[in-house]
C-alpha positions as CSV (number, residue, x, y, z in Angstrom):
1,X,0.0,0.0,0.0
2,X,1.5,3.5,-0.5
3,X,2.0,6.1,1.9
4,X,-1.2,7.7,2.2
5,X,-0.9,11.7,1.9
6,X,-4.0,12.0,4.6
7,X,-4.6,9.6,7.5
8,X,-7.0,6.6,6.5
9,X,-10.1,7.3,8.6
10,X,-12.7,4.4,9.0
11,X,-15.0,3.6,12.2
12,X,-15.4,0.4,14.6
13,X,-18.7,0.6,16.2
14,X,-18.8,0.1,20.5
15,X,-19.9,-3.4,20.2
16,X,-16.6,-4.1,18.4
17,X,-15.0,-3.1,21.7
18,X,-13.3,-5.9,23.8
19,X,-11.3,-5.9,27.4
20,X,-7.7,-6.7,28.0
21,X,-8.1,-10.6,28.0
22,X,-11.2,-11.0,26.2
23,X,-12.2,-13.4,24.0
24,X,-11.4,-12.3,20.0
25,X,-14.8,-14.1,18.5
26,X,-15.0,-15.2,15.0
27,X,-18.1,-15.2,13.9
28,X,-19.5,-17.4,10.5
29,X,-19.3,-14.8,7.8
30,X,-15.7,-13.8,8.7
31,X,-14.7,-17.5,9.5
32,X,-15.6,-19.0,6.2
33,X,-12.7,-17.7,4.2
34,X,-9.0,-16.9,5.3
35,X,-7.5,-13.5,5.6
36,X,-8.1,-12.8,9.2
37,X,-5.0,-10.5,10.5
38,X,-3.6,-8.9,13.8
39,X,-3.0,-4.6,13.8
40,X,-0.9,-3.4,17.1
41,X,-1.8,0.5,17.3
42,X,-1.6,3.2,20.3
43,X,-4.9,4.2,21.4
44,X,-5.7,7.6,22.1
45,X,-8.6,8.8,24.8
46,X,-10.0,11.6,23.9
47,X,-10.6,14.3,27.5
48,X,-12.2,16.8,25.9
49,X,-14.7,18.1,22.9
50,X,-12.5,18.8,20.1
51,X,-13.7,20.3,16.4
52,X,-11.1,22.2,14.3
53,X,-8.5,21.7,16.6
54,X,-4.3,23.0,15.4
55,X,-1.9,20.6,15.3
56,X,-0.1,22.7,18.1
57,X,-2.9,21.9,20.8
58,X,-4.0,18.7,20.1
59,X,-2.2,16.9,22.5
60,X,-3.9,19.1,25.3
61,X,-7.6,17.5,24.4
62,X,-6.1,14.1,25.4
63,X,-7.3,12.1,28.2
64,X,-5.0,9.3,28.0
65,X,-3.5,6.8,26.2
66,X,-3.6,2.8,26.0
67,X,-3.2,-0.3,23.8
68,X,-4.8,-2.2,20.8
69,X,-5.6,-4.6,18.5
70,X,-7.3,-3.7,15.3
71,X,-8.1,-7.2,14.3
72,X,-9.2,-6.8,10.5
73,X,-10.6,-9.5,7.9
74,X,-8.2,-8.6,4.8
75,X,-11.1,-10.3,2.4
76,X,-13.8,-8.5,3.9
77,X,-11.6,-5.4,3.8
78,X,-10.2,-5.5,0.6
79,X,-12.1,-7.7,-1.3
80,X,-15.5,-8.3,-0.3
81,X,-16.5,-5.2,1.4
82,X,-16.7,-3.0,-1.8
83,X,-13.6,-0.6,-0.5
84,X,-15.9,-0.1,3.0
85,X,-13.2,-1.1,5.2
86,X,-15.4,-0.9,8.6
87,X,-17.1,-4.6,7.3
88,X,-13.4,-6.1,7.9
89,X,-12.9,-4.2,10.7
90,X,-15.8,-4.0,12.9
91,X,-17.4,-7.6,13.9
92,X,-18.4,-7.9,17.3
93,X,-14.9,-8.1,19.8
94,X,-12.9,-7.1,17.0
95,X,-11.2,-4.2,18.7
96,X,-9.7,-5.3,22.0
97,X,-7.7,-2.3,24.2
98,X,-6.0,-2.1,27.8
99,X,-4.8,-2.9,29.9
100,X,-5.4,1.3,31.5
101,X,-5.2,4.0,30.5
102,X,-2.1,6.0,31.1
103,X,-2.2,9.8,31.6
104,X,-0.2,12.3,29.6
105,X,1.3,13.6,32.2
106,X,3.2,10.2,33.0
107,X,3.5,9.9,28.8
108,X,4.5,13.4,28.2
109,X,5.8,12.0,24.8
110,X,3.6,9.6,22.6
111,X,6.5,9.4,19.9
112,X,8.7,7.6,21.7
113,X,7.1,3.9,23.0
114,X,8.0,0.8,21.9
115,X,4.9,-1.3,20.6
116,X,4.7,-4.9,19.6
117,X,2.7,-7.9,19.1
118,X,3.2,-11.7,20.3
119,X,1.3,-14.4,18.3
120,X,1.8,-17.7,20.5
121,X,5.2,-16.2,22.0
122,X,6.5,-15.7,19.0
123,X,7.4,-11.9,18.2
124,X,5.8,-10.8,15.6
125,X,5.6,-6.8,15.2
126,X,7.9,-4.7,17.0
127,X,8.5,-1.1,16.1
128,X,8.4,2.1,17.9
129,X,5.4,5.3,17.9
130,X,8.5,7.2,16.3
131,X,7.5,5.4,13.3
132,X,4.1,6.7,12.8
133,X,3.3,8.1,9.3
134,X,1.4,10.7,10.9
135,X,1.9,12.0,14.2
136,X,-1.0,11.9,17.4
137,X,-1.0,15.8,17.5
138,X,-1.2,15.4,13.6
139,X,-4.1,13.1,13.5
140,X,-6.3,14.4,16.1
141,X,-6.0,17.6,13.9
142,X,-7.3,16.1,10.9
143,X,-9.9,14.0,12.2
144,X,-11.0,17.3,14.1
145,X,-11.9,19.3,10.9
146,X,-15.5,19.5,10.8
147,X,-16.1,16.6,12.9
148,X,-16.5,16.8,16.8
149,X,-14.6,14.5,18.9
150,X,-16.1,13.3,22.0
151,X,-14.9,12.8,25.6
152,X,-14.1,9.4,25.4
153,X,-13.6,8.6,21.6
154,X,-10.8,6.2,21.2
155,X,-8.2,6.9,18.1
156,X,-6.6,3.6,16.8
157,X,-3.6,5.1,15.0
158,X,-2.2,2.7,12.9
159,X,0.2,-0.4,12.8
160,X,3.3,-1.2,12.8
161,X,5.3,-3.6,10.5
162,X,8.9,-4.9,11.6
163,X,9.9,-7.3,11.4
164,X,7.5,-9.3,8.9
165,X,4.5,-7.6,10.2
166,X,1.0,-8.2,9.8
167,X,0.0,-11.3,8.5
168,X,-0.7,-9.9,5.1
169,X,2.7,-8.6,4.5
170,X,4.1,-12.4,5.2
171,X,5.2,-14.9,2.4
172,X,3.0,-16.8,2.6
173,X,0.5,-14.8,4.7
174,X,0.2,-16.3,8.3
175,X,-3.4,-15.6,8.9
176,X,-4.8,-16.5,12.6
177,X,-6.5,-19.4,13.3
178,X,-8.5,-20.7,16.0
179,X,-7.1,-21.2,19.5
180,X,-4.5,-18.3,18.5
181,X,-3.2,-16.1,21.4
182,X,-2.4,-12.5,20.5
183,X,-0.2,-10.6,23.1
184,X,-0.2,-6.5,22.1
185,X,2.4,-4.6,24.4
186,X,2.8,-0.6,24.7
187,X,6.1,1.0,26.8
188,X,4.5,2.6,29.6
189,X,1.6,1.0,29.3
190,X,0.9,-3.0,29.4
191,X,-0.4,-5.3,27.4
192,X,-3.5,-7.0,26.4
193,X,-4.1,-11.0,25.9
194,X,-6.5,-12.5,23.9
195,X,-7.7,-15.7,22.5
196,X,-9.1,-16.0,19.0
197,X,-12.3,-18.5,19.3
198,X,-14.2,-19.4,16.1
199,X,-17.8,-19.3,17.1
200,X,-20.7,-21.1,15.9
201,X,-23.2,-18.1,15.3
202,X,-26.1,-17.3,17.5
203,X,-29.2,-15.0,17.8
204,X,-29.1,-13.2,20.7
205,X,-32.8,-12.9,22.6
């Protein structure tokens, strides 16, 4: 993919959410082709309203920060989901975070944290915020213009892709599979565990 000259915005609605060591569920329609993929990002908390906010003072509308997992279906994404990338992204569970959140004043620099992911143990992503294409101050800007964020909103900002990467950048691709552990780690912050479990699906009453 190349360098995007704006940040890539799409959304993840709240049921995608997920705790620290929650369960990553796979439900049928994602399960019944391969191309499911691991994304560690920094995860900003947003303290304050912000609309139209500089680049200079974005930082100060920050509540905190924290850890994810941007867990994405890269046929659903790419192929299936007619270029809407929140159908990969957004299945129930699909956007695990934690373990806190860690104040800005105790992260006084966000470009500076090491951030990696574990699949089974086995390092798989391990980069720094450093390498961000586009800053936190710069992407709470632009996703400020015209649009109001919230107290509370959380920013997923991107992965990361040394030393293979995501699974989609490997040769051949190492998708996840069921029983899979996923470990995300953040410098100054933790990490989150979670299981992938391939569910049957269910109505819910």
């Amino acid at each position: 993919m190349p360098i995007p000259k704006y940040p890539i915005l799409f959304y993840k609605p709240v049921t995608s959410l997920g705790g620290p060591q929650d369960t990553i569920e796979i439900p049928t329609i994602a399960a019944e082709a391969e191309g499911l993929d691991y994304e560690c990002e920094m995860v900003v908390v947003m303290g304050k309203e912000a609309r139209d906010v500089p680049e200079s003072r974005a930082l100060d509308y920050v509540l905190g920060y924290t850890v994810g997992n941007d867990v994405s279906h890269r046929e659903w994404q790419i192929k299936r989901g007619g270029s809407q990338w929140s159908m990969g992204k957004g299945f129930d569970s699909w956007a695990p975070f934690g373990p806190g959140i860690v104040s800005p004043k105790i992260i006084t620099d966000p470009q500076g944290l090491q951030i990696s992911t574990k699949l089974n143990g086995i390092v798989v992503q391990e980069s720094s915020t450093k390498d961000m294409i586009f800053s936190i101050a710069q992407t709470i800007a632009f996703l400020s213009q015209g649009t109001t964020l919230l107290p509370g909103d959380l920013i997923f900002t991107g992965t990361f892709g040394s030393p293979e990467g995501v699974a989609m950048a490997r040769k051949p691709p190492k998708w996840l599979k069921d029983g899979d552990i996923v470990e995300i780690s953040l410098e100054n912050v933790g990490s989150i565990l979670n299981k992938v479990d391939f569910i049957k699906s269910r109505p819910r009453l």
